[in-house]
N, C-alpha and C positions, 0 to 999 in steps of 0.2 A: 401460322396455322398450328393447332394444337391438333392432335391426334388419341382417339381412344383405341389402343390394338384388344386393350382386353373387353368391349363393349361397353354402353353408355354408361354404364356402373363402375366401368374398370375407371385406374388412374388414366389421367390425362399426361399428353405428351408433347412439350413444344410451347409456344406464345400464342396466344388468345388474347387481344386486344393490349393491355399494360399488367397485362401477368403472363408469368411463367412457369409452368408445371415440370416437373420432376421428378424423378425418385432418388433418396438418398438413404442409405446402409437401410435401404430395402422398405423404405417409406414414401411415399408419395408426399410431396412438399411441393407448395405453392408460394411465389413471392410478387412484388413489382415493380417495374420497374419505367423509368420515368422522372420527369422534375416533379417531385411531391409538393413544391411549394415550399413557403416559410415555415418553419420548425416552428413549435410551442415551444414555450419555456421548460415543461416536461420532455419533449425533445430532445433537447439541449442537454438536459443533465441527465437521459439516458444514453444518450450518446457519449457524455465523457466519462460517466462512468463505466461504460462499456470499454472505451480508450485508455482508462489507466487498468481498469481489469487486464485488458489485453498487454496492457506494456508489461507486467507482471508475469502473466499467462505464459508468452511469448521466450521468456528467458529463462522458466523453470521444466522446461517441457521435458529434458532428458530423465528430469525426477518422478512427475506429475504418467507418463506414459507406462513405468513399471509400477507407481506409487495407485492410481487409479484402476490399472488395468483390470483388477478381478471385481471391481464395481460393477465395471462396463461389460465385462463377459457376459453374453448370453442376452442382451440389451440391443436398442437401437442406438446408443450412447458411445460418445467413444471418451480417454483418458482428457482429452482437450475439452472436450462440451462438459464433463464435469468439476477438470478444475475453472472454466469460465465460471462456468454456476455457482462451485461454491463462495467463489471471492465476492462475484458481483454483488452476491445475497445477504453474505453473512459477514464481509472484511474492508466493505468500505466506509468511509467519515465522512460530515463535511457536508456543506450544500454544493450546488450551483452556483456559479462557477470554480467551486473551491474542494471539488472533493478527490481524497487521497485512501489511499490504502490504510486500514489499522492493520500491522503485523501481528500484533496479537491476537487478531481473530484471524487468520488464514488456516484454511482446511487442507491438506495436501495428502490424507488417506481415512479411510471410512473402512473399519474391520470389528472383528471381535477378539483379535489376540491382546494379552495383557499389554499395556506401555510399560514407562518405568517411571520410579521416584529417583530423590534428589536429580533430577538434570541440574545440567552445570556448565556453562561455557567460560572458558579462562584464555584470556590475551597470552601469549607466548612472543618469544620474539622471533621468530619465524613461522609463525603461525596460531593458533588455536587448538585450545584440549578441549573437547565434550566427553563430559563425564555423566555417569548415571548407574543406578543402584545396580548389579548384575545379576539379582535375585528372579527366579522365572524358569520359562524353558530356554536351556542355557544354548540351545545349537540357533538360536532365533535368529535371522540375517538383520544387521542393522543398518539402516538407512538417512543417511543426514544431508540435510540440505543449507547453504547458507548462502542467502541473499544480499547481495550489495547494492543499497536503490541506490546510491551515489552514480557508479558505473549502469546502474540498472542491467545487472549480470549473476549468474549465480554460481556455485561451484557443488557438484552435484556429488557425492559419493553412494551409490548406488550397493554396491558391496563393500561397508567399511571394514565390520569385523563379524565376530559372534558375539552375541549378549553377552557371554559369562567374561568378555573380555572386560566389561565394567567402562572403559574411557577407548577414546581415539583421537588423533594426533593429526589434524590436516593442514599439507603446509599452504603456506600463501606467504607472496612475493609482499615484501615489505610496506611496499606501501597500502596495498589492501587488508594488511592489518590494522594500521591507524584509521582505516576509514570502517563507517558504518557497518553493524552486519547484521542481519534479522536470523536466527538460527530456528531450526526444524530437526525434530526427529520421528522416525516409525518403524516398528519392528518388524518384520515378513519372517514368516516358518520358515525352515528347510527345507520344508517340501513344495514350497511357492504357493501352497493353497490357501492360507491365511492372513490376514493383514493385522496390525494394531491401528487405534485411531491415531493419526499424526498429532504430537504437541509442540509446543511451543517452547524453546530454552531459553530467549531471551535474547536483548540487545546487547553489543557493543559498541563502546563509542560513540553514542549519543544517537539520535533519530535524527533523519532529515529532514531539514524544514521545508515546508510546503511553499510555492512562489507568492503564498498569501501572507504566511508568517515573515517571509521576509519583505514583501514590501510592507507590513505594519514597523517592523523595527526598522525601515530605512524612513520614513513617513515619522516615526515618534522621534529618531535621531535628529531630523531636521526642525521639529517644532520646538525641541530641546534645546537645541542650538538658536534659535529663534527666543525662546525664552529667557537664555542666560544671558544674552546681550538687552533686552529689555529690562532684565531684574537689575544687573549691574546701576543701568541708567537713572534707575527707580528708585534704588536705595542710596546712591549719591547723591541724590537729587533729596528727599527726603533726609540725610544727613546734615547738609549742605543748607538746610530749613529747620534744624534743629527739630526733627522728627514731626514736623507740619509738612501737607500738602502745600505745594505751589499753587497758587492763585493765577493759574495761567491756561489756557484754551489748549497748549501742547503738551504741558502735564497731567492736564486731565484726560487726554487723549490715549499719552502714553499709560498713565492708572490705570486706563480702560481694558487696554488691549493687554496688561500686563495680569490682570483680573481673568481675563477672558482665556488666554494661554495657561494660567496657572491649575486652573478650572476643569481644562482640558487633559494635562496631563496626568493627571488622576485619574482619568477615566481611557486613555489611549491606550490601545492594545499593542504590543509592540515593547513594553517597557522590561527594559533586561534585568533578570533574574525572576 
């Protein structure tokens, strides 16, 4: 039973049939709830792309909560419902069943204080330097974030340095250096009322492959392998005939399928380099 305290115009309170009314950060919100049935195909790929937003979401949050927060001040919004939003919108690739984050496009602050030029991330051996130009208001708090989708984890520096320090120095345990890292920066005043729009520094270490891209390369490896054993066959056989086809129902068979493989591999997705 659903309930009106504040009269037939107010919000509603409670379950009415296969909804449910609520109030959240002081809004009234309606949902349902129930077997909906068989998804659409639109469904489906809102659904996972809401699932790899959130896989993202989910591990940058200690960043996204100081980074977001003066977005959301004063709003029905909080630091989470706007980093959801900006990813889902503006950072994902890819169709159904195939879609992934582009790190290049992730938003992780929305301000008007200056960024910087030259950004710069450099491999260390016990960590990573981010560097960047230190020209500006030089008391500016900086903020860096660097993502690992490998571990699917991030490491948040919250207060690195001050702008005019130019670069910072953050360690990581050995092996989360040789692995992947999507890198982030954004600037916040000194007096915490300002933000810069968050940029992007760049990858190390190469990006990670999607479970699409790898089953195309584990798919093209085996046709390949399927091919060289035919070619092999092919071209002995045609040696062995003094560069004439065989007059024969198994040669012609094997030509076929070695035509058809050949054909193939030119156009498979998956092929290295």
């Amino acid at each position: 039973m659903a309930k009106a305290p504040n009269g037939p115009l107010g919000a509603l309170n409670g379950k009415l049939h296969n909804l449910v009314f609520y109030v959240l950060n002081g809004q009234p919100v309606v949902r349902t709830i129930g077997d909906p049935g068989k998804p659409s195909r639109n469904q489906l790929a809102n659904r996972q792309a809401m699932s790899v937003t959130m896989e993202m979401v989910s591990r940058i949050s200690e960043f996204t909560n100081v980074s977001f927060e003066l977005e959301a001040r004063g709003t029905v919004r909080n630091a989470h419902n706007l980093a959801t939003s900006y990813i889902k919108k503006h950072a994902l690739k890819g169709e159904y069943p195939n879609i992934s984050v582009d790190y290049s496009k992730v938003i992780l602050s929305n301000g008007n204080l200056p960024g910087a030029n030259d950004l710069k991330i450099e491999k260390k051996k016990k960590g990573v330097l981010v560097s960047w130009d230190p020209s500006g208001q030089y008391n500016d708090t900086v903020m860096i974030l660097l993502y690992h989708p490998l571990e699917k984890t991030a490491t948040s520096v919250i207060n690195a340095c001050r702008r005019d320090a130019g670069s910072y120095f953050i360690d990581l345990y050995e092996q989360r250096v040789e692995e992947p890292i999507e890198a982030y920066i954004c600037f916040k005043s000194a007096n915490g009322k300002a933000i810069s729009d968050s940029t992007y520094i760049g990858n190390l270490n190469g990006a990670v492959e999607s479970p699409e891209e790898i089953r195309q390369k584990q798919n093209y490896v085996l046709v390949k392998q399927r091919f060289d054993v035919l070619e092999t066959d092919y071209l002995q056989q045609m040696k062995d005939n003094r560069g004439n086809p065989v007059n024969s129902k198994a040669f012609r068979s094997l030509e076929r399928e070695y035509e058809v493989l050949k054909n193939k591999l030119e156009h498979l997705p998956g092929k290295p380099g």
